[in-house]
C-alpha positions as CSV (number, residue, x, y, z in Angstrom):
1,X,31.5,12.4,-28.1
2,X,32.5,15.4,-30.7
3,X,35.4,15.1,-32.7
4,X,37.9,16.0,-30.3
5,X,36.4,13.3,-28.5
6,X,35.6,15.4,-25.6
7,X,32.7,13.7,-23.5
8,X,29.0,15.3,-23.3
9,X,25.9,14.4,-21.8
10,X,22.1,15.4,-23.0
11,X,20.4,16.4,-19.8
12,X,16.7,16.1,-21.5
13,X,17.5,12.4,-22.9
14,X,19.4,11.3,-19.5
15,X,15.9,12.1,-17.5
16,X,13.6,9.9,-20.5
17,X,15.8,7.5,-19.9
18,X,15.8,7.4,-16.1
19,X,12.4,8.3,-15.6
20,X,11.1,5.9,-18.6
21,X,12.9,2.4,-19.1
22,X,14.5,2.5,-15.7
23,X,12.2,3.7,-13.9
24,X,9.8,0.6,-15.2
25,X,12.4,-1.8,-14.3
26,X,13.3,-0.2,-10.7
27,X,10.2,0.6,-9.2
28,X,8.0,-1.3,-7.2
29,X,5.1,1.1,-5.8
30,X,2.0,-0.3,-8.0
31,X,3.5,-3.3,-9.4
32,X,2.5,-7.0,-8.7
33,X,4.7,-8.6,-5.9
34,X,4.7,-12.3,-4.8
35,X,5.0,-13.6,-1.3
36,X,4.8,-16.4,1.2
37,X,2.5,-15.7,4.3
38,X,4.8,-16.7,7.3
39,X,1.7,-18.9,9.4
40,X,0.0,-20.7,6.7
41,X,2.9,-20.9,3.8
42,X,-0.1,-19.4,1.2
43,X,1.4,-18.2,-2.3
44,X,0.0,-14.6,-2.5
45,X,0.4,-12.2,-5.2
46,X,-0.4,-8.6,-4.8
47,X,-1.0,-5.4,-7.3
48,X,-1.5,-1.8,-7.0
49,X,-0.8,0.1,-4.0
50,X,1.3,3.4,-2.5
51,X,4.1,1.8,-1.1
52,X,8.0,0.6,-2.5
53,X,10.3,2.2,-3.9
54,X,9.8,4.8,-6.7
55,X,13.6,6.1,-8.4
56,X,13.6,10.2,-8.4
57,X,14.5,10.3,-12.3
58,X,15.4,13.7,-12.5
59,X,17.3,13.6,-9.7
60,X,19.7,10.6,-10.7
61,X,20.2,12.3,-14.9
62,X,21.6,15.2,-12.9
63,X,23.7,13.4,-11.2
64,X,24.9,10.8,-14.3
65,X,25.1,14.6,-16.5
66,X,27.3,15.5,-13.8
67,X,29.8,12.3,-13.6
68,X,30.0,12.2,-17.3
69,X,31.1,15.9,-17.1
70,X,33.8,15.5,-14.1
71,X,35.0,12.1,-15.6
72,X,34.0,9.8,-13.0
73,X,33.8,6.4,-13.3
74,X,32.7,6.2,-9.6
75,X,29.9,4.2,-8.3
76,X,26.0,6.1,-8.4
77,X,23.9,5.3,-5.7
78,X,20.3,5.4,-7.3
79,X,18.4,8.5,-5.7
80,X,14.9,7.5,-4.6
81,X,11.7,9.3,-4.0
82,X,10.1,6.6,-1.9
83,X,12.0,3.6,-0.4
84,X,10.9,0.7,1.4
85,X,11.8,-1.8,3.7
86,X,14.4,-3.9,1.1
87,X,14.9,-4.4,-2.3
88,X,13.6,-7.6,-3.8
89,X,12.1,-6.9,-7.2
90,X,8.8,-8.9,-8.2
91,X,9.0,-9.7,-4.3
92,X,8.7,-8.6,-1.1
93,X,9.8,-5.0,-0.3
94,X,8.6,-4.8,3.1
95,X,9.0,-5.9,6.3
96,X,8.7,-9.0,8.1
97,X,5.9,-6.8,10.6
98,X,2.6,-6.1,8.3
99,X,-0.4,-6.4,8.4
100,X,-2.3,-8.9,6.3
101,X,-5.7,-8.6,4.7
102,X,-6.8,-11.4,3.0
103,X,-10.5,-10.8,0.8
104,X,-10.3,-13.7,-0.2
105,X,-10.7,-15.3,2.7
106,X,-12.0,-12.6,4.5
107,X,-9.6,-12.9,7.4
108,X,-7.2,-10.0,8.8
109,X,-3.6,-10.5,10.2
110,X,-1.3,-8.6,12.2
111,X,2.4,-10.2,11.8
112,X,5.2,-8.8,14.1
113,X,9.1,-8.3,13.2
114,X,9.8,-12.2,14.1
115,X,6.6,-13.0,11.6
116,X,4.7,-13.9,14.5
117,X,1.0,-13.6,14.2
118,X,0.8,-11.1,17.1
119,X,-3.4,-10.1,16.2
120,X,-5.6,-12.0,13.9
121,X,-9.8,-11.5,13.0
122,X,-12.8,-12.2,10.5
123,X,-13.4,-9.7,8.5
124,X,-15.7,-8.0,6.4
125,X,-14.7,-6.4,3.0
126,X,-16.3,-4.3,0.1
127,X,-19.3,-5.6,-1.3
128,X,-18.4,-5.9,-4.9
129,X,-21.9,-6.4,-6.4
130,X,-22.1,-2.8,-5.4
131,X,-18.5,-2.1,-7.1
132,X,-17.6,-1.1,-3.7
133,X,-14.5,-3.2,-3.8
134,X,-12.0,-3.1,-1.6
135,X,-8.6,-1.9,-3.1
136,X,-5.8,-3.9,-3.5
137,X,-2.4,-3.5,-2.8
138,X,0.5,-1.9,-0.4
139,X,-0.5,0.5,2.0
140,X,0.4,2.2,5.0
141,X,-1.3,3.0,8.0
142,X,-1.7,6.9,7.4
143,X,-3.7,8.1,10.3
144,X,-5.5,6.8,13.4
145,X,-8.6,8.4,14.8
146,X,-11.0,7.5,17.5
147,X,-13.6,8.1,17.6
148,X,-14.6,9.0,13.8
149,X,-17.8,9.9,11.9
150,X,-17.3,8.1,8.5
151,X,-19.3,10.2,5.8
152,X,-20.3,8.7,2.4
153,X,-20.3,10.6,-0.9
154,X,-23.4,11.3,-2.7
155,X,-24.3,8.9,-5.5
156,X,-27.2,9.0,-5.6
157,X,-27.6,13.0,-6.2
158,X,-30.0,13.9,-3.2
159,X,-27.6,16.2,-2.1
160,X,-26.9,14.5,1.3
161,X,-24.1,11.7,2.3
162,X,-25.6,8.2,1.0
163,X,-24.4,7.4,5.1
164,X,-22.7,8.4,8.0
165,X,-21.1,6.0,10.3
166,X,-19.9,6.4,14.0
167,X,-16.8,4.4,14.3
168,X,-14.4,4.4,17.7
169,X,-11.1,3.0,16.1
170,X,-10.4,4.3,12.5
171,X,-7.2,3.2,10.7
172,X,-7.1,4.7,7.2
173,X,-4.5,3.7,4.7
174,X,-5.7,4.5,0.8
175,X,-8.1,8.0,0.7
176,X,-10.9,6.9,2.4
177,X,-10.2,3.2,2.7
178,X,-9.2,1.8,6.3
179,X,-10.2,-0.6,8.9
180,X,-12.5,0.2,11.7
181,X,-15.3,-1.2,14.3
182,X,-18.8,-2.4,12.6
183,X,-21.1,-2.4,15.3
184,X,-24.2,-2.8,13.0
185,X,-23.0,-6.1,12.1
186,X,-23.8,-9.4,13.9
187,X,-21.1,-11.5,11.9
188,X,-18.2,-11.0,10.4
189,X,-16.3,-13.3,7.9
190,X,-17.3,-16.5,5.2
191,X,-19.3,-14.8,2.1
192,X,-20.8,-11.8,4.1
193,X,-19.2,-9.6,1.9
194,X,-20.7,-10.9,-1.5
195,X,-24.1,-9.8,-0.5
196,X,-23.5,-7.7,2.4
197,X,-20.4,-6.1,2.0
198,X,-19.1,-2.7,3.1
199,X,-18.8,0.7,1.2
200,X,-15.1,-0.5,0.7
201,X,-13.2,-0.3,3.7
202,X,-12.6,-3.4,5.9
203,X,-14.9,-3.7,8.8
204,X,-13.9,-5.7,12.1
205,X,-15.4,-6.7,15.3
206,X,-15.7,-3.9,18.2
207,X,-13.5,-5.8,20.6
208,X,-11.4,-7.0,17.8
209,X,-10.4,-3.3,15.9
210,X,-10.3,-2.2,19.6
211,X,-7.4,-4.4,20.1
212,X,-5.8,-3.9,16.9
213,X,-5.9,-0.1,17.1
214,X,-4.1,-0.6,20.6
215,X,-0.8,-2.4,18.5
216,X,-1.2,-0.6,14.9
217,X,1.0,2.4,14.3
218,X,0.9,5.1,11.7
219,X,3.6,4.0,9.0
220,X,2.7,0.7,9.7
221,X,2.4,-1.4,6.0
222,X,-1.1,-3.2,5.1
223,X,-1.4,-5.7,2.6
């Protein structure tokens, strides 16, 4: 405000602002959110991820530059870059259809929009020993493929893939994370995974991932 009180706004300090100390306090892609699991009633919290809702700072300073200068003391709706299902901070931002991967007890869900379970299966997940962990997190479903060849990188500097896979149904949702048939295994589930776990993605039964790649849709969000 000068001294004939006329009414300014900083551009450079309106986008620190919204992309800083709002932005912490608005968005929800990569933060920790708490739910219950509709079936069992287990207390889950999750971290990390891809999806929720991320603000588009520079977007909404333009727009508050822009109101201070016209005068307006009208509402702002909050531009986003990403969006999800709701808004429930600390909470559950998508929908009531998800799927459900649970590495801890090595079990898979598919939950429809009435929170039915509509596909469930033993699973098997990153073997951590290995540090091939499994990520954690909110996903989607980014792609489906069938069939696939799954190629490894090369750790261990030979100069070829440490492995190639065949898989029929591939459904990727963090870079080269996903879920998909394990034919090679003869069980799936309990501790498998703590001394016999995969290169990180989460594998599944043939008849099971068949079935599950038959429902699953790209855009569909994975827990």
């Amino acid at each position: 405000i000068d001294d004939s009180y006329a009414v300014g706004a900083d551009l450079a300090t309106v986008t620190e602002w919204a992309q800083g100390p709002l932005s912490a306090e608005l968005d929800s892609v990569g933060s920790t959110r708490a739910y219950v699991r509709p079936d069992d009633g287990k207390y889950i919290e999750v971290s990390g991820g891809t999806y929720g809702w991320t603000i588009d700072g520079a977007a909404l300073a333009q727009l508050v530059c822009s109101r201070i200068a016209e005068g307006s003391s009208e509402p702002i709706e909050v531009p986003m870059a990403l969006e999800g299902a709701r808004f429930s901070p600390g909470g559950q931002d998508w929908g009531e259809r998800y799927l459900d991967v649970d590495l801890s007890d090595q079990y898979v869900r598919l939950f429809d929009a009435g929170s039915n379970v509509v596909w469930e299966s033993e699973c098997v997940s990153g073997d951590a020993l290995s540090g091939n962990d499994t990520v954690t997190g909110v996903y989607t479903i980014y792609d489906k493929e069938s069939p696939m060849t799954l190629v490894g990188l090369d750790y261990d500097g030979d100069g070829e893939p440490d492995y190639e896979s065949d898989v029929d149904f591939w459904m990727p949702f963090y870079s080269g994370y996903g879920l998909h048939d394990a034919t090679w295994r003869g069980s799936f589930g309990g501790d498998t995974y703590l001394y016999d776990g995969s290169h990180g993605c989460v594998n599944l039964p043939y008849e099971e991932a068949e079935l599950l790649y038959s429902l699953i849709g790209v855009g569909d969000v994975v827990v």
